[in-house]
Backbone as CSV, one residue per row, in Angstrom:
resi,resn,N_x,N_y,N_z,CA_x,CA_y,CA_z,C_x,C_y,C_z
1,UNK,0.844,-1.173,0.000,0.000,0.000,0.000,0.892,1.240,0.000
2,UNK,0.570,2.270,-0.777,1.319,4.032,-0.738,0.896,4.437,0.434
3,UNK,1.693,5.517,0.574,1.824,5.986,1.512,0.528,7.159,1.621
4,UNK,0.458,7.612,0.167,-0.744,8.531,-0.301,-1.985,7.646,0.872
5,UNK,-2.254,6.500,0.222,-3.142,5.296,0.152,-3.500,5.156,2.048
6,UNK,-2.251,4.770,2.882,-2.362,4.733,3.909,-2.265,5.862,4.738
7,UNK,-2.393,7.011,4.494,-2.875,8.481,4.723,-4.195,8.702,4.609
8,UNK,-4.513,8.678,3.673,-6.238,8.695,3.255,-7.053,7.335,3.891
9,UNK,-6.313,6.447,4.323,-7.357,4.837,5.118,-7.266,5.688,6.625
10,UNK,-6.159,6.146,6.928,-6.089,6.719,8.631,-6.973,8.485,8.604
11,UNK,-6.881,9.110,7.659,-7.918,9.744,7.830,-9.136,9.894,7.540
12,UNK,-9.621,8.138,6.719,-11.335,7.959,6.991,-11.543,7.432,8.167
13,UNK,-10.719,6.564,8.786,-11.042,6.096,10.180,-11.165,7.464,10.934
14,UNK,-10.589,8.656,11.335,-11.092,9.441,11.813,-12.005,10.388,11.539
15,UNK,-12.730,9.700,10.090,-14.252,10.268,9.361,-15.305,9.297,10.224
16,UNK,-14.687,8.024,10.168,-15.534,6.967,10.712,-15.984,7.139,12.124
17,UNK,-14.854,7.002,12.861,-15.427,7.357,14.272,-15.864,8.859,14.430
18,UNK,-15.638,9.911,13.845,-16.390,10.918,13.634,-17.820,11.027,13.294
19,UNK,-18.068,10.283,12.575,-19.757,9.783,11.903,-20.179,8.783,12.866
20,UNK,-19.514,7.912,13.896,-20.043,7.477,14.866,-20.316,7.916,15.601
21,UNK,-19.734,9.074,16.350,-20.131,10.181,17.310,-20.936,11.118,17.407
22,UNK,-21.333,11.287,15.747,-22.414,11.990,15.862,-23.500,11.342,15.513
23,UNK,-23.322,9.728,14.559,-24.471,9.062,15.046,-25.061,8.453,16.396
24,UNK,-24.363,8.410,17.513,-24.545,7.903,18.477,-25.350,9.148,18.991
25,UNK,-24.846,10.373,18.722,-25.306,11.873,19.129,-26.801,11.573,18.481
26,UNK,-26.849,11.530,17.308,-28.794,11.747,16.911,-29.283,10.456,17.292
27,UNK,-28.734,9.734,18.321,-29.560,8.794,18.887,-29.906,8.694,20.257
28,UNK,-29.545,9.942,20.727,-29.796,10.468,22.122,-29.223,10.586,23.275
29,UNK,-27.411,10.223,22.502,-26.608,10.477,23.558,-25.608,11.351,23.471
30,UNK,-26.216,12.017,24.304,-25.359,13.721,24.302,-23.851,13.461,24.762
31,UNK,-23.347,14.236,24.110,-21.877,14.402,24.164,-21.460,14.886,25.911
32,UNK,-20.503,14.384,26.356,-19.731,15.147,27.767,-18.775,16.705,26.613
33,UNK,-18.178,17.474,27.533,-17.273,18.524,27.564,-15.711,17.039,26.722
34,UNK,-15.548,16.452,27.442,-13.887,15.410,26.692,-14.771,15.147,25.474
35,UNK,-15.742,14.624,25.641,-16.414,14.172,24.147,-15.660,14.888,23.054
36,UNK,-16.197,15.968,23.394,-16.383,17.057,22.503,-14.616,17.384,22.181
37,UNK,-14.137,17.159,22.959,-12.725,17.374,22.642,-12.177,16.665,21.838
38,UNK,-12.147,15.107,22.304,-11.973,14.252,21.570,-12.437,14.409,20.202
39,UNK,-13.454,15.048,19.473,-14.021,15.319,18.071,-12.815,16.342,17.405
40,UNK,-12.106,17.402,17.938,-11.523,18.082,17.058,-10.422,17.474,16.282
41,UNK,-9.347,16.753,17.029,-8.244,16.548,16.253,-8.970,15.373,15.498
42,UNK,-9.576,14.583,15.600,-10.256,13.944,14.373,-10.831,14.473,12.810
43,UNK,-11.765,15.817,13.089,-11.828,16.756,12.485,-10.398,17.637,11.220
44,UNK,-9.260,17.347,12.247,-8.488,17.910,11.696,-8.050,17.022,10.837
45,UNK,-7.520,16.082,11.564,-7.229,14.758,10.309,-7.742,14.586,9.285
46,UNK,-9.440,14.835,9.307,-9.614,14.508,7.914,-9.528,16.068,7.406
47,UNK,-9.409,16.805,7.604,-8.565,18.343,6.579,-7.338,17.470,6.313
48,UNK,-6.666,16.881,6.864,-5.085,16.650,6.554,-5.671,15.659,5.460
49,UNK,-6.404,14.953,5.824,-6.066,13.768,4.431,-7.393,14.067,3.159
50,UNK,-7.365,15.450,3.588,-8.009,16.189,2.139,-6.976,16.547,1.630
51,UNK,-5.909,17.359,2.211,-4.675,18.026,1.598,-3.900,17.250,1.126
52,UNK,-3.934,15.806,1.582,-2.896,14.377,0.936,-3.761,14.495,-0.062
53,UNK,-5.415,14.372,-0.202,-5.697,13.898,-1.772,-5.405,15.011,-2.948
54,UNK,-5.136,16.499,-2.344,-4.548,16.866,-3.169,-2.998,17.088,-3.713
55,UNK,-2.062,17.516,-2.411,-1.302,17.409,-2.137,-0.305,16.203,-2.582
56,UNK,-0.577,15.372,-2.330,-0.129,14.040,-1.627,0.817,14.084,-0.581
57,UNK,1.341,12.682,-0.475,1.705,12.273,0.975,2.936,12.886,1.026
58,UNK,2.522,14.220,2.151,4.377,15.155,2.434,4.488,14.702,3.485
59,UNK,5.707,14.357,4.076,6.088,14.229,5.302,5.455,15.458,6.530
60,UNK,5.305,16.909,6.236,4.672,17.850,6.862,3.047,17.075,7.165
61,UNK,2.235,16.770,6.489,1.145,15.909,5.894,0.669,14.949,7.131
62,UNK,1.622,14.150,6.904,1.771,13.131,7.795,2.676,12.843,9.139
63,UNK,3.106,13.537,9.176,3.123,14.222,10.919,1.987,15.184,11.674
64,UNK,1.669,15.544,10.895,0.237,16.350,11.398,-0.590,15.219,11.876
65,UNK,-0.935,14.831,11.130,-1.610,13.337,10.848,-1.694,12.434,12.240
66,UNK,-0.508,11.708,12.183,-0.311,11.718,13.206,-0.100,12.137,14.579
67,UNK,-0.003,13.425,15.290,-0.089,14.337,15.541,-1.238,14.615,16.553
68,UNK,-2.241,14.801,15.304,-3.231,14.395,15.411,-4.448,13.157,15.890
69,UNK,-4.001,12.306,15.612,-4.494,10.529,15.685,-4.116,10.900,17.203
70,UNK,-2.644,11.093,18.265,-2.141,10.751,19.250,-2.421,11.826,19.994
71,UNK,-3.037,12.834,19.429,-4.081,13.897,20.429,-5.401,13.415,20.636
72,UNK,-6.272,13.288,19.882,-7.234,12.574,20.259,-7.603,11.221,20.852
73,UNK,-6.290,9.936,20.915,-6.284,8.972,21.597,-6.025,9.392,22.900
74,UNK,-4.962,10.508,22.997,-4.399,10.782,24.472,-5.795,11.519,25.340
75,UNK,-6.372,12.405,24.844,-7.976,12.908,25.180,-8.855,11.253,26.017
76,UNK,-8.794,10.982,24.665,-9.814,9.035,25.177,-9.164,8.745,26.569
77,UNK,-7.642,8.915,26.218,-7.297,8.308,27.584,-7.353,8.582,28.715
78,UNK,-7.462,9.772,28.639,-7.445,10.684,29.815,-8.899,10.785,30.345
79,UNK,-9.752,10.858,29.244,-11.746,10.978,29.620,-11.749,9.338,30.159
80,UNK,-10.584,8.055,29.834,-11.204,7.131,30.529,-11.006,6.762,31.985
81,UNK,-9.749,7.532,32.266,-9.339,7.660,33.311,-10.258,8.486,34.778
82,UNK,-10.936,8.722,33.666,-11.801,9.822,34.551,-13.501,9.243,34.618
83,UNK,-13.551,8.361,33.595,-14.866,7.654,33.673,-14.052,6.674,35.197
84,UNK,-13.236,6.210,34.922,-12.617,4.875,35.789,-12.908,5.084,37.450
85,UNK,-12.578,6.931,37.538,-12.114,7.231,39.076,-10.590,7.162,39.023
86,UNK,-9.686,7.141,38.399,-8.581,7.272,38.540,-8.107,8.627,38.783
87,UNK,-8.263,9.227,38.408,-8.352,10.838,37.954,-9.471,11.643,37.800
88,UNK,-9.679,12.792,38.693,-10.412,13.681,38.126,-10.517,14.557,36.839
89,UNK,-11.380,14.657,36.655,-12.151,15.411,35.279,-12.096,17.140,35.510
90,UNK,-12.452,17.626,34.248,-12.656,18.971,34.415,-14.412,19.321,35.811
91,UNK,-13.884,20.324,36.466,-14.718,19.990,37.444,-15.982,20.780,36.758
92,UNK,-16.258,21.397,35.715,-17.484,21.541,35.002,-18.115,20.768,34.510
93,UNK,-17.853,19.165,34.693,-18.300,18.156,33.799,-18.468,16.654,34.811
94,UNK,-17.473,16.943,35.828,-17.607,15.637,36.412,-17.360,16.021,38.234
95,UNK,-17.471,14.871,38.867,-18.070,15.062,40.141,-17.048,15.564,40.821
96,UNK,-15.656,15.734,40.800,-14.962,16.823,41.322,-15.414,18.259,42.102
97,UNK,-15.977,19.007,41.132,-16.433,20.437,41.570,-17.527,20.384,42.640
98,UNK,-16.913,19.970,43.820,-17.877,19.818,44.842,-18.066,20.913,46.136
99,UNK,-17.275,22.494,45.755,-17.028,23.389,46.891,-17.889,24.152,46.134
100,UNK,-17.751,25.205,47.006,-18.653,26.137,47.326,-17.313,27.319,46.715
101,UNK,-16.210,27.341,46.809,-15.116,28.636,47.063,-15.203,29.684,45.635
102,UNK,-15.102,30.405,45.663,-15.430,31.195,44.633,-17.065,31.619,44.233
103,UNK,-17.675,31.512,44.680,-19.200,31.566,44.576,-19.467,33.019,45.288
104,UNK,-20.296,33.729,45.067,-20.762,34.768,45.666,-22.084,34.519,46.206
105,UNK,-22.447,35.306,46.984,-23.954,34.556,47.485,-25.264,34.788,46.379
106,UNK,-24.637,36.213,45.529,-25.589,36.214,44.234,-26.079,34.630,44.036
107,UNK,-24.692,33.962,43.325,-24.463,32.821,42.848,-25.464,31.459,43.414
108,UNK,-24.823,31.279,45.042,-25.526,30.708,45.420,-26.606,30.397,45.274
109,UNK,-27.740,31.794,45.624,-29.285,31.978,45.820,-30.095,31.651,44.154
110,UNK,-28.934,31.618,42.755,-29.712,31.978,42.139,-30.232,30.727,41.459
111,UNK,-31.357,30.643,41.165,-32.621,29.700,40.562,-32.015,28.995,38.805
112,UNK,-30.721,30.033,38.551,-30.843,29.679,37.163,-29.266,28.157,37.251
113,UNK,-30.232,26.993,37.110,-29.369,25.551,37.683,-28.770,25.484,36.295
114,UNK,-27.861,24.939,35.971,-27.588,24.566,34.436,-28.337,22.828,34.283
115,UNK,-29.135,22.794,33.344,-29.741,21.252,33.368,-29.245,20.570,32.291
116,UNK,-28.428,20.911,31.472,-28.035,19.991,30.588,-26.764,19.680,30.306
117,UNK,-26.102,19.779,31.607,-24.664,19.285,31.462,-24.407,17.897,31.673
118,UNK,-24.073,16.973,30.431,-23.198,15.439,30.695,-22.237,15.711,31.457
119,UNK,-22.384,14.669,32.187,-21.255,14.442,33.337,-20.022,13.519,32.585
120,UNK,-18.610,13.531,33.003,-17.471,13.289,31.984,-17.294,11.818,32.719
121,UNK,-17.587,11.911,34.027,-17.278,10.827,34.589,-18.462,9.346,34.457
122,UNK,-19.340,9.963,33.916,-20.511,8.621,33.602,-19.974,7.819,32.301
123,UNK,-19.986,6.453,32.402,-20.114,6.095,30.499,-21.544,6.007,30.403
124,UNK,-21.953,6.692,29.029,-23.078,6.755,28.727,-23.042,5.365,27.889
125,UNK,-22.267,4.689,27.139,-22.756,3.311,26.232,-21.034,2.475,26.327
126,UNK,-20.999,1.380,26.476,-20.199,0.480,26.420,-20.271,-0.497,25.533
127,UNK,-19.498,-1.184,24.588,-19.584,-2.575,24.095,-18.467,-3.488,24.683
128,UNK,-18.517,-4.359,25.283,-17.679,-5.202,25.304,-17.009,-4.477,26.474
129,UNK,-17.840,-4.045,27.704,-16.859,-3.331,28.544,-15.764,-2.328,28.736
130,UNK,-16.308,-1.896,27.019,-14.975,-0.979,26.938,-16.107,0.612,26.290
131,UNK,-15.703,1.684,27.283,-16.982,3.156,26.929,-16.222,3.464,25.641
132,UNK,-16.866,4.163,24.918,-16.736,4.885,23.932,-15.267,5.985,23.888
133,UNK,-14.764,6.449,24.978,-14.168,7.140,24.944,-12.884,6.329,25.068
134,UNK,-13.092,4.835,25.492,-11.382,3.917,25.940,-11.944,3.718,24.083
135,UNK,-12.381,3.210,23.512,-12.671,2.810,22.276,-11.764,3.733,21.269
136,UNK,-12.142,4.762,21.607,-11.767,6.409,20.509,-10.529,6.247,20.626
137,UNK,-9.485,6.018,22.290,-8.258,5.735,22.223,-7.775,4.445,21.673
138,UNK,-8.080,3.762,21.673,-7.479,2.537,20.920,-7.679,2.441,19.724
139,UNK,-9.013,2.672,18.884,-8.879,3.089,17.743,-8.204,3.742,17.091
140,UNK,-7.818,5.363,17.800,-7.017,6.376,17.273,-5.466,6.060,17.645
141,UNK,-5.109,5.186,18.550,-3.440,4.652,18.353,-3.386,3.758,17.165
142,UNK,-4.580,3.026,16.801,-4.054,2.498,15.810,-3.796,3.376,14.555
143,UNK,-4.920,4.164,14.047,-4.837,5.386,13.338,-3.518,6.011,13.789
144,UNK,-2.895,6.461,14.703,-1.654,6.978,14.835,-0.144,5.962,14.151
145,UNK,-0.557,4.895,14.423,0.063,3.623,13.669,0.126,3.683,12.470
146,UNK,-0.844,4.054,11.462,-1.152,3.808,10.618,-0.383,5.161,9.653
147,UNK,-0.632,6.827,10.529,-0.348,7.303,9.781,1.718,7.576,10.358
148,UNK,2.081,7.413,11.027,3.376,6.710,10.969,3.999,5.268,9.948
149,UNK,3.330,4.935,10.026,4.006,3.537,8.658,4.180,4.200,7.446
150,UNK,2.764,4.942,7.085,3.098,5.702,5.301,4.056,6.978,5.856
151,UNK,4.594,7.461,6.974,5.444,8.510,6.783,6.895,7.001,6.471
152,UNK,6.746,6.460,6.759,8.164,5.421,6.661,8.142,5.087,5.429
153,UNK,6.535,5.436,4.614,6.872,5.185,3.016,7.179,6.467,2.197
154,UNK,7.049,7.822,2.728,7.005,9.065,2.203,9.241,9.024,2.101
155,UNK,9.019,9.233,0.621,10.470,9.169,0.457,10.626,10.671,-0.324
């Protein structure tokens, strides 16, 4: 396989799980705050392996690429760590933010609750024991795999 070839397979996989995330999204499961993180450098990847189909495969190209793939696995890893209890989460998203400090009593008293925040630390869907967000990382190391091999073919 080219290197062109295995550039453009690692940035439909991050079309793929991209189109999974937001199909899982119009099926009623709202994204957390990492979710949502996890979506950009995927996003970017496939800009990068638009610029390979025109471009083709530059070494600039495909370090991005990769780059990329090992930002958004490292995200997974970190949101699973935080589904796990290993680690806390951003405390806007998960059960961390449990003080009061910084609040004014405005704050306190006032009626307006936020109701639609996903929590980072819940898994909302699992297969095989493994949430969506350990999934995104293992998927996307392999995608990081993938777009490292065609930089070993970019001559």
């Amino acid at each position: 396989m080219t290197a062109r070839n295995m550039m453009l397979l690692a940035a439909f996989g991050s079309f793929a799980l991209l189109a999974g995330a937001f199909g899982f999204q119009a099926l009623g499961y709202a994204p957390c705050k990492l979710c949502l993180w996890q979506r950009w450098p995927h996003a970017a990847a496939i800009g990068i392996g638009a610029l390979v189909l025109f471009l083709g495969p530059l070494l600039l190209l495909g370090i991005a690429g990769a780059l990329s793939a090992l930002t958004t696995a490292g995200i997974g890893a970190y949101h699973t760590g935080v589904e796990k209890g290993w680690w806390e989460g951003p405390t806007s998203c998960s059960g961390g933010g449990n003080t009061l400090d910084g609040l004014s009593g405005q704050d306190l008293l006032s009626l307006d609750v936020p109701t639609n925040v996903v929590m980072c630390d819940k898994v909302a869907w699992a297969f095989l024991g493994v949430s969506m967000a350990s999934w995104n990382a293992l998927i996307s190391l392999t995608l990081a795999g993938l777009w490292v091999a065609a930089l070993r073919r970019v001559g």
